[in-house]
N, C-alpha and C positions, 0 to 999 in steps of 0.2 A: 363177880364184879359188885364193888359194892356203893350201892347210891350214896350221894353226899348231901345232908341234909343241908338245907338253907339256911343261914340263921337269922333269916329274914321270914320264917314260914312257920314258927313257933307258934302254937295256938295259946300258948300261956303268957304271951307279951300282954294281951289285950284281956283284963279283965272285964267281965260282965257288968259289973258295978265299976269301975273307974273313972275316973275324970275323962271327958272329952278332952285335955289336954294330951293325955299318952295315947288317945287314937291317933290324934293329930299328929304328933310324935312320928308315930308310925304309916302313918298316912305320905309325910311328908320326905321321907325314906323309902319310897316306890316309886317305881317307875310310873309316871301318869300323863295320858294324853288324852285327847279328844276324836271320839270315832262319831260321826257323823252329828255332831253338835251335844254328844252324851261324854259327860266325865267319865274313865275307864283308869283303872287301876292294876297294876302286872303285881301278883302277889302269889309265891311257889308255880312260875310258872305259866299261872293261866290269868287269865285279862277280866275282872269284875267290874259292874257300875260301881259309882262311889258312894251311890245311896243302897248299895246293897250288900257294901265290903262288911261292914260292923255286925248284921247280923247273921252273916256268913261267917264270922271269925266265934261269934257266942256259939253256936251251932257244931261248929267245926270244937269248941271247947267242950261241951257238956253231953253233945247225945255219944247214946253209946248202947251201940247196939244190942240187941241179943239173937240166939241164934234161930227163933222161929218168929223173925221179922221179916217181912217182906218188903221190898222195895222198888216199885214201880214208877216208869219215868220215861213218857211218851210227849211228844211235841204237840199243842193245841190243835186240833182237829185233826187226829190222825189214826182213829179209833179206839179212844181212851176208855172209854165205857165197854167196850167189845173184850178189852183185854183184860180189863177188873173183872169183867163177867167170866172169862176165860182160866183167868189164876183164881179165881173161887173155886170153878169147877175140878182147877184140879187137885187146891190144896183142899177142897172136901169131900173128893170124889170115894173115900170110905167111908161117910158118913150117909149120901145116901145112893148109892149104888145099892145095898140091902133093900130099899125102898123100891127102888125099877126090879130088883130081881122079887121082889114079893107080887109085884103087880100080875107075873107072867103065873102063878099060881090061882088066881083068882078063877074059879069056876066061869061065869059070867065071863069075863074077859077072852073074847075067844083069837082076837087078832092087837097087837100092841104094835105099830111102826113108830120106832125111834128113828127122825133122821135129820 
């Protein structure tokens, strides 16, 4: 089955440097209503602010990924810090795993609880 692209979801309508006139342009070519007294915008699909379409559409233009990037994306106060903490751990956990297995070598060190 093959998806049908929009030709409304183009990331290269909206240059980075362009006049605000072909935002507008484009802006005025979407679907737009008002969700609880905020401007909203239907653009491929999904419902954006209107003050947050333009740098959503540069974004959507320029980054580009690579493949030892990571990308983390938790809702405000829902353990944001616990989970950065978490993917450190285990995107470095051969770097210092050597370090806890050296500690268990230690003369002196007669009991180590990791828990």
């Amino acid at each position: 089955m093959e998806k049908k692209q929009d030709p409304k979801c183009s990331s290269a309508q909206v240059e980075d440097n362009s006049p605000k006139d072909e935002f507008q342009e484009l802006l005025q070519t979407l679907e737009q209503v008002s969700w609880d007294g905020v401007p909203i915008v239907k653009y491929c699909g999904c419902w954006f602010q209107v003050n947050h379409f333009r740098p959503i559409l540069t974004a959507q233009k320029h980054f580009k990924a690579k493949d030892t990037d990571v990308i983390l994306s938790t809702m405000p106060k829902s353990g944001t810090t616990w989970l950065k903490a978490l993917t450190f751990s285990i995107a470095n956990r051969n770097v210092f795993f050597p370090l806890i297995k050296a500690l268990y070598s230690l003369p002196i060190l007669t009991c180590l609880c990791l828990s």
